[in-house]
TILOSE-752204 format. One record per residue (C-alpha): x, y, z; residue in one letter. Coordinates in steps of 0.25 Angstrom, whole numbers, plus 5000, padded with zeros to 4 digits. Layout:
BEGIN
XYZa ...
This chain:
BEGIN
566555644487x 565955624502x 567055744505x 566455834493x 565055804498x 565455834511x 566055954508x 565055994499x 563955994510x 564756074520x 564856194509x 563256184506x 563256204523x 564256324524x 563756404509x 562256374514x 562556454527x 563056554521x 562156594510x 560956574521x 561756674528x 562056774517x 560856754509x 559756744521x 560356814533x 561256924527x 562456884533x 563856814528x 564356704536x 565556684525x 566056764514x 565756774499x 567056724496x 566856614505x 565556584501x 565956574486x 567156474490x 566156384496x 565256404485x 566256374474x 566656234481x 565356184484x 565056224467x 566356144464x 566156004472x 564656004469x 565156014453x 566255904459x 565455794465x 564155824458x 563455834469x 562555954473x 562055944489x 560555984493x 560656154497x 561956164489x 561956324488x 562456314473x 561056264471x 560456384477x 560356534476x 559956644484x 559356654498x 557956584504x 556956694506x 556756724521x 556256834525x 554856874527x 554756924512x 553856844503x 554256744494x 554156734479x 554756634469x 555356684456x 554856654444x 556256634438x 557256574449x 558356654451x 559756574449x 561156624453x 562256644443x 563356544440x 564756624443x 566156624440x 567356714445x 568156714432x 567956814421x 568356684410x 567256604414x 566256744413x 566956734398x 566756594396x 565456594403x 564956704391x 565456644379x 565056734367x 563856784374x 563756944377x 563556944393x 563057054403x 563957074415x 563557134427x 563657164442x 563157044452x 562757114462x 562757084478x 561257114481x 559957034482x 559456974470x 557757054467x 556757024455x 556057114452x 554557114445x 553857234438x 552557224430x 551757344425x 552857424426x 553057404441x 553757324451x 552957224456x 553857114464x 555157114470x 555956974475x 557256914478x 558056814474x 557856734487x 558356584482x 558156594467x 556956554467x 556156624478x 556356754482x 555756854493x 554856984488x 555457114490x 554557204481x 554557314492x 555757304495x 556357334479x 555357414478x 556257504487x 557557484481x 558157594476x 558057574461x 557057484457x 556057554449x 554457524454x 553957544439x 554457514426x 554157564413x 554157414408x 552757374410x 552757214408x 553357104419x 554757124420x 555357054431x 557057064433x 558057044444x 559157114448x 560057134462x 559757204475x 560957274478x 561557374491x 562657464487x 563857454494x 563557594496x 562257574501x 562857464510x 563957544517x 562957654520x 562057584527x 563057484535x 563657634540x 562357644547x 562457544555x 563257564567x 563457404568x 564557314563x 563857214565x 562457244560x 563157304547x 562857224533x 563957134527x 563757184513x 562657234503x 562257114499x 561657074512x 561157214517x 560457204502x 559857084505x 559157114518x 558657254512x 557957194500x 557157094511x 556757184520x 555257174524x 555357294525x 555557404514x 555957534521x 557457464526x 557657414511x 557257554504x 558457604514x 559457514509x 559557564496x 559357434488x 559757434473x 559057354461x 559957294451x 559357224438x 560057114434x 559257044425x 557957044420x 556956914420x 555856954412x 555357084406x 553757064397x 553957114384x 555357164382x 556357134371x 557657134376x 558257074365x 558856964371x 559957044377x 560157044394x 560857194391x 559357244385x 558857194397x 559757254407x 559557394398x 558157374398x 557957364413x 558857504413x 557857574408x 556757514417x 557457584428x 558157474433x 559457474438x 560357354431x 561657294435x 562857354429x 563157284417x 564057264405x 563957164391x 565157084389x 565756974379x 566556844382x 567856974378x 567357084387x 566957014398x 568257014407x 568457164404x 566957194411x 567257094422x 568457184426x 567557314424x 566457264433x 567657204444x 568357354446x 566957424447x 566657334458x 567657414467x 566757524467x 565257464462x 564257504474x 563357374471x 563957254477x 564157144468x 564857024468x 565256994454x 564656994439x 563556934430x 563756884418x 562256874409x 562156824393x 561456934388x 560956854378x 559456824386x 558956694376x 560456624378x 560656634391x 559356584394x 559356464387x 560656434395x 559756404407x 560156374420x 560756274428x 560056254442x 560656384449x 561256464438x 560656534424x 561656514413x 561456634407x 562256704419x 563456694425x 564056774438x 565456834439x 566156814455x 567156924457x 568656844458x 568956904472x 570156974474x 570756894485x 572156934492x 572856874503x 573356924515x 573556904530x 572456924541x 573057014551x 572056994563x 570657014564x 570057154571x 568857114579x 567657224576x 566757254589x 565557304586x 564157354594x 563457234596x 564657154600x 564957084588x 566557084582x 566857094570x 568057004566x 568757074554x 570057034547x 571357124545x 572157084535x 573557134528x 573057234519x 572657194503x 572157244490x 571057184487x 570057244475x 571057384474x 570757404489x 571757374502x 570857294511x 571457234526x 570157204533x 568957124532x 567657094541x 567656924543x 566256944548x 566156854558x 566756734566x 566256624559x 566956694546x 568156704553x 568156584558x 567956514544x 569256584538x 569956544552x 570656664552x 571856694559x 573056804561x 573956804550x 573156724541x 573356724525x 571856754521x 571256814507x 570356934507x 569456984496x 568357094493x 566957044495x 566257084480x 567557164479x 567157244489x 567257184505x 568457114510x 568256984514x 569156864519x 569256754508x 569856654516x 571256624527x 572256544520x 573056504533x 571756494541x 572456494555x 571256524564x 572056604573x 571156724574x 570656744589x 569256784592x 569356874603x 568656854616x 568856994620x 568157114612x 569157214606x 568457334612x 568157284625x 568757174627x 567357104633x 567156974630x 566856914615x 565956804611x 565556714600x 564156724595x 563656634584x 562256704576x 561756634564x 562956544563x 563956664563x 564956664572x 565256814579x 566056894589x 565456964600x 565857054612x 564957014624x 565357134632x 564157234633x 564857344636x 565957344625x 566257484619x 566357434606x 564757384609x 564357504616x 564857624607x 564457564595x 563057534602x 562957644606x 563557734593x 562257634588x 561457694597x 561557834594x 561557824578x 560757874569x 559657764568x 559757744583x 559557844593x 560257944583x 561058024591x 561758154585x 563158174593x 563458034598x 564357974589x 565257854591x 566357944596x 565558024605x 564857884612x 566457844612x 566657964622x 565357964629x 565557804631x 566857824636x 566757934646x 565357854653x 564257934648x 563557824640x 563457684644x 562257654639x 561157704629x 560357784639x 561557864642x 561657944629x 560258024635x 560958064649x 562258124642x 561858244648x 562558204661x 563858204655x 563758354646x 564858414655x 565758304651x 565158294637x 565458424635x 566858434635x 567058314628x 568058334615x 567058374604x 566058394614x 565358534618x 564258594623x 563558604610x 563758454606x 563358394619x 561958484617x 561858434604x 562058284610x 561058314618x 560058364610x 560358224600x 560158144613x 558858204617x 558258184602x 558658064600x 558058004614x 556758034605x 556857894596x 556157774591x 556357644598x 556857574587x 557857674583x 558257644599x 558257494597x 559157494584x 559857574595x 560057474606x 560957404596x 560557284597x 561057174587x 560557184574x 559357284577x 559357384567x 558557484566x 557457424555x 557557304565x 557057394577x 556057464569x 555457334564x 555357284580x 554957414585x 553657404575x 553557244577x 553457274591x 552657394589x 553757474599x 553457404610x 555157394615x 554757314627x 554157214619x 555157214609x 556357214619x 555757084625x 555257024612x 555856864607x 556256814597x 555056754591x 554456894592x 555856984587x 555956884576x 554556914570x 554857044567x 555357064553x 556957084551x 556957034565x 557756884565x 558156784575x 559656844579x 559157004578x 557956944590x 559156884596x 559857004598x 558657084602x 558256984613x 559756974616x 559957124618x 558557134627x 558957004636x 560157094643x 559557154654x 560557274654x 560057304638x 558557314644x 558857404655x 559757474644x 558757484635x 557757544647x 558757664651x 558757694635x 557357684635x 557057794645x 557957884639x 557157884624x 555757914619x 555257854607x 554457914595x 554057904581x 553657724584x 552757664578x 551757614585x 550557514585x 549257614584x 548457574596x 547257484589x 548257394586x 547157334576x 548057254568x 548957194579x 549357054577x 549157074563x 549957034549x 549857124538x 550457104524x 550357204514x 550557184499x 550257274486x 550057424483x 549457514494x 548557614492x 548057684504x 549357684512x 550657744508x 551357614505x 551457474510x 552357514523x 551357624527x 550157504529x 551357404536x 551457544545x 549857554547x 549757404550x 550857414560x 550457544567x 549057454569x 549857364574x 549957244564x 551057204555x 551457194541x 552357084534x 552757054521x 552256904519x 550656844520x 550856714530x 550056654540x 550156764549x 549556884540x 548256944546x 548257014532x 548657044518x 548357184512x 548257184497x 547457284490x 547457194479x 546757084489x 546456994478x 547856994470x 548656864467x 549656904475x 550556834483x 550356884496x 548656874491x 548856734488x 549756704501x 548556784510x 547556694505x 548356554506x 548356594521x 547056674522x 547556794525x 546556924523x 546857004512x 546557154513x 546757294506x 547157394512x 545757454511x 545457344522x 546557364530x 546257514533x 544657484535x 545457394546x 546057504553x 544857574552x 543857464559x 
C-alpha cells in the first residue's frame, strides 16, 4: 500500500506539471501519449487502493484562468467526459439507446450567450467552473453569427478550433523554428485569450456547436438530433454528426477514423451523446463526468522500429532542435522516418540512444510522435559542438524545460537565419534579399551586420556579376533597400530577432513605451512584465539581448541607417498620463471600442480589460447598469463615466 501511495503522489507531481504547462503556458513538456499512460495508471491505482490524494488531476478539468481577462463563474459547471478507446465498450456503453456520434475536437472549449436575438456574452471553459470572458474576441471569430433570429435566452457550447490549414499557414510565416506553434490546439488557445482582438480576428478561429444548454421556449421533442438541426438553421456551424444504434455503431466509428486522414479540424477522437434529453439527464453525474456522454480515444496505430541517430536542428536564436530518424514505417497509410523530440528533457525522459527499439505513432492521426524506447540504452550524446559551426553548445533550463543552445554569436546558422529574419516581409521587408542571396552576400563579406545591408552599394561592381546578378537587379535592390530604410520601429525590433519578440509583441512595447526605444531598450523587468503579452522569460530575453554591449552598439549603427514613420505617438498634452482606463458596452460616438482605447492612448493613458485597484476610470454609457464591471467600479470606488464625459475631458 505505502508503495502504491508513493507512487501514486509522484504521478499527481509529473501529470500536474504537465497540464499547467499544456493548459496554462501553451507548451508540452511530454507527449499526449505519454500524458494519457500516466493518466490511465494514476485512474487504476486510485480505483486499487481507494484512495484519492488532495490535487489529483482525475478530480479536475481544464486550466485555471490567468490572464488579465475577467472572470466569470458558470451557471452550470462544465465536467469533462468519461472515455474509452474500444468500440465494445461505446456498444455496451449505449445499450438500446439511439446515440449522436460526432467529432471531439482539439480546440478550446467557448459558451456562448445570446438574448434578444443578439450575442451578449462569450467565456471559456477555464476549470469547469470558472472561466475567462472572451465576448470580443468570439465576436471576431470567423462564424459565429452576432444575431439570431431566436429572440429568447439561448445559451449553448461548442469548440474553438484552428485548422490544420490555418495552422500551417501561419507557422510558414514565421521564419523561427523555435518561435513556431507546436500544434493547433495551443496556437488556438492563446488566439481566443488575447486582450487584444485584432491578432485573434487574423488567426481565423472557428466556432463549433456542440451542444446546447438551454434555449426559452423551444420544443425540441426530446431529441439531441432536433437540437443540433435547430442550431443549423440559427446560423450556427455544428460539429459533424451521425445517429447510431448499439448495430451500427462500429461501421460509423470506422467511417469517422478514415476521414480523419484528411479532416482540416483537429480532433482527437469521438463523442458519443444519448439523444434521448429526459434519460440521459436523469443519469446524472458522478463528480467529474455526466453520464449521459461518453468520449471515444482513437486506439493509436503504433509500429516498431529502430532509432537511427538523432539530427540536431540549429536555428536563429541559437537553439537545437533534437529530432529522431528512425527506419522507415507505415503508419496511418503514410511512410513516416522522422519526428521532432522537442526538447532535452523529453529526450531525456525516453533515454534514447543509437540503435534503440522504440514505437512511433501519429499524434491525432496526424503528427508523428515517439511513444516510448523499449531498450532505453541512454546512449545518445549531446553534442558540445554546434553542427554548423562547431562553437560551443550549452545547456539551458527555462521554465523547467531542459534545451540545447549554440553559445557562438557568430554562427552562420544564427546569423543567415537572423538576418533572412531581418529582411522579411514583417520586418524590414526587403524585396530581392532572399535567403540564398544573404547566403552569397554573407559569404563573400559584404554584410556582417544589419547596418550593412544599406552600404551594399560599395560592392555594385562585384554585385553585378554575380550568377543571377545584373545591372537591373542590383538597381532593383537598391531601390528596395532605400524604401525600406523608411520603417516603423517595431517592425525594426521584431527585426532584431530577439527571442520571442514577435511583431504583435513589439507593437504592444512600442505603444506601452510610447516609442521611446531608449527607454524601452533599458527598461526591467518589473517594467517589461507590465505590458500586456509581455511575461517573465520574453523580458528576460529583451534585457538579455540589450546587456551585450556589442548588440547596443549594433543596434546604434542600424539606427543611423533608418528613419521611422507612421508611430503612434503620445499627443503632446499628455492630459491622461498615468491614467487607467476600462471601457465596457456599446459605443456610440466612436467608431468602436478599439478607436477610444486609440484616443486614450494617443492622450497618453491606457486601456485594460479588467476594473482593479488601479483603474482611474470605467466608461460605460449605461453608467448605472448592473453590470459586472459596474458593480466591480463601485466595490473599489472607481468613477464611472460615458463617453459623453470623457470627450467633454479632452475638451477642458
Amino acid at each position: 500500500m505505502d508503495a502504491n501511495i508513493s507512487r501514486m503522489k509522484e504521478l499527481i507531481a509529473v501529470l500536474t506539471a504537465a497540464g499547467k504547462a499544456y493548459y496554462q503556458e501553451s507548451r508540452e513538456i511530454m507527449s499526449n501519449f505519454e500524458y494519457d499512460r500516466l493518466y490511465d495508471e494514476l485512474k487504476e491505482l486510485e480505483e486499487e487502493t481507494g484512495i484519492i490524494l488532495s490535487q489529483s488531476p482525475t478530480q479536475y478539468v481544464g486550466y485555471q484562468a490567468l490572464s488579465e481577462l475577467p472572470k466569470e463563474a458558470h451557471e452550470t459547471p462544465m465536467l469533462s467526459l468519461d472515455k474509452t478507446k474500444s468500440t465494445e465498450s461505446l456498444q455496451e456503453w449505449l445499450g438500446g439507446q439511439t446515440g449522436v456520434l460526432s467529432w471531439k475536437l482539439d480546440g478550446l472549449t467557448v459558451v456562448l450567450s445570446y438574448n434578444h436575438g443578439t450575442l451578449q456574452k462569450a467565456v471559456t471553459r477555464g476549470n469547469g467552473e470558472i472561466g475567462e470572458v472572451i465576448t470580443n474576441n468570439a465576436k471576431v471569430f470567423s462564424n459565429i453569427p452576432l444575431n439570431i433570429t431566436h429572440q429568447g435566452e439561448l445559451v449553448l457550447r461548442g469548440e474553438a478550433v484552428i485548422k490544420y490549414s490555418d495552422f500551417n499557414r501561419i507557422n510558414e510565416e514565421i521564419e523561427e523554428v523555435a518561435a513556431k506553434y507546436k500544434n493547433p490546439r495551443n496556437l488556438c488557445s492563446g488566439s481566443v485569450r488575447q486582450l487584444n482582438n485584432q491578432i485573434t480576428a487574423k488567426r481565423n478561429v472557428n466556432f463549433k456547436a456542440f451542444g446546447l444548454v438551454t434555449a426559452e421556449g423551444v420544443d425540441f421533442k426530446n431529441s439531441r438530433k432536433e437540437q443540433f438541426e435547430w442550431l443549423k438553421r440559427q446560423g450556427f456551424d455544428v460539429v459533424d454528426f451521425k445517429m447510431v444504434t448499439r448495430d451500427t455503431l462500429p461501421e460509423a466509428v470506422e467511417e469517422f477514423s478514415k476521414a480523419i486522414t484528411n479532416y482540416d479540424i483537429p480532433s482527437d477522437g469521438l463523442v458519443l451523446l444519448l439523444d434521448d434529453i429526459a434519460y440521459g439527464e436523469s443519469l446524472g453525474r458522478t463528480s467529474k463526468f455526466p453520464r449521459n456522454a461518453i468520449a471515444f480515444k482513437w486506439a493509436d496505430e503504433i509500429k516498431e522500429t529502430k532509432l537511427d541517430h538523432i539530427e540536431w536542428s540549429p536555428s536563429r536564436t541559437g537553439l537545437i532542435n533534437p529530432v529522431a530518424i528512425f527506419d522507415p514505417v507505415e503508419l496511418e497509410g503514410t511512410t513516416v522516418s522522422r519526428a521532432s523530440v522537442h526538447n532535452l528533457s523529453i529526450m531525456e525522459a525516453l533515454e534514447l540512444g543509437e540503435g534503440d527499439e522504440i514505437t512511433v505513432y501519429k499524434a491525432n492521426m496526424i503528427i508523428p510522435q515517439i511513444a516510448d524506447n523499449l531498450t532505453r540504452s541512454k546512449k545518445i550524446r549531446i553534442p558540445e559542438q554546434c553542427p554548423v559551426c562547431g562553437g560551443k553548445t550549452e545547456i539551458r533550463k527555462v521554465n523547467d524545460v531542459k534545451s540545447l543552445y549554440c553559445t557562438n554569436p557568430d554562427c552562420q546558422a544564427k546569423r543567415l537565419k537572423g538576418f533572412t529574419l531581418f529582411t522579411s516581409r514583417d520586418a524590414l521587408n526587403i524585396d530581392g534579399l532572399s535567403e540564398a542571396t544573404l547566403e552569397k552576400f554573407i559569404g563573400a563579406g559584404f554584410i556582417r551586420e544589419f547596418a550593412d545591408i544599406f552600404h551594399l552599394e560599395q560592392h555594385e561592381e562585384v554585385i553585378t556579376q554575380m550568377e543571377g546578378f545584373g545591372k537591373k537587379s542590383y538597381d532593383n535592390l537598391i531601390k528596395a533597400i532605400e524604401k525600406a530604410s523608411h520603417t516603423t520601429l517595431p517592425r525594426l525590433i521584431y527585426g532584431l530577432g530577439i527571442a520571442g519578440i514577435g511583431l504583435a509583441n513589439a507593437k504592444m512595447l512600442c505603444r506601452e513605451f510610447k516609442f521611446d526605444f531608449e527607454k524601452m531598450r533599458a527598461a526591467g523587468e518589473e517594467e517589461l512584465t507590465a505590458v500586456p503579452g509581455i511575461g517573465k522569460v520574453l523580458a528576460d530575453a529583451w534585457i538579455t539581448y540589450f546587456k551585450e554591449e556589442k548588440n547596443n552598439e549594433m543596434v546604434d549603427r542600424l539606427l543611423s541607417e533608418v528613419s521611422f514613420e507612421g508611430d503612434m505617438e503620445v499627443r503632446g498634452d499628455g492630459i491622461f498620463e498615468g491614467m487607467v482606463f476600462v471601457i465596457t458596452g456599446s459605443v456610440n460616438h466612436y467608431e468602436n471600442r478599439k478607436a477610444l482605447q486609440e484616443a486614450i492612448e494617443a492622450h497618453g493613458g491606457k486601456a485594460t480589460g479588467s476594473v482593479t485597484s488601479k483603474t482611474t476610470y470605467l466608461i460605460n454609457n449605461d453608467t448605472t447598469s448592473n453590470s459586472s464591471k459596474n458593480k466591480k467600479a463601485k466595490e473599489l470606488g472607481v468613477p464611472i463615466i460615458s463617453e459623453e464625459d470623457f470627450i467633454k475631458m479632452l475638451e477642458e
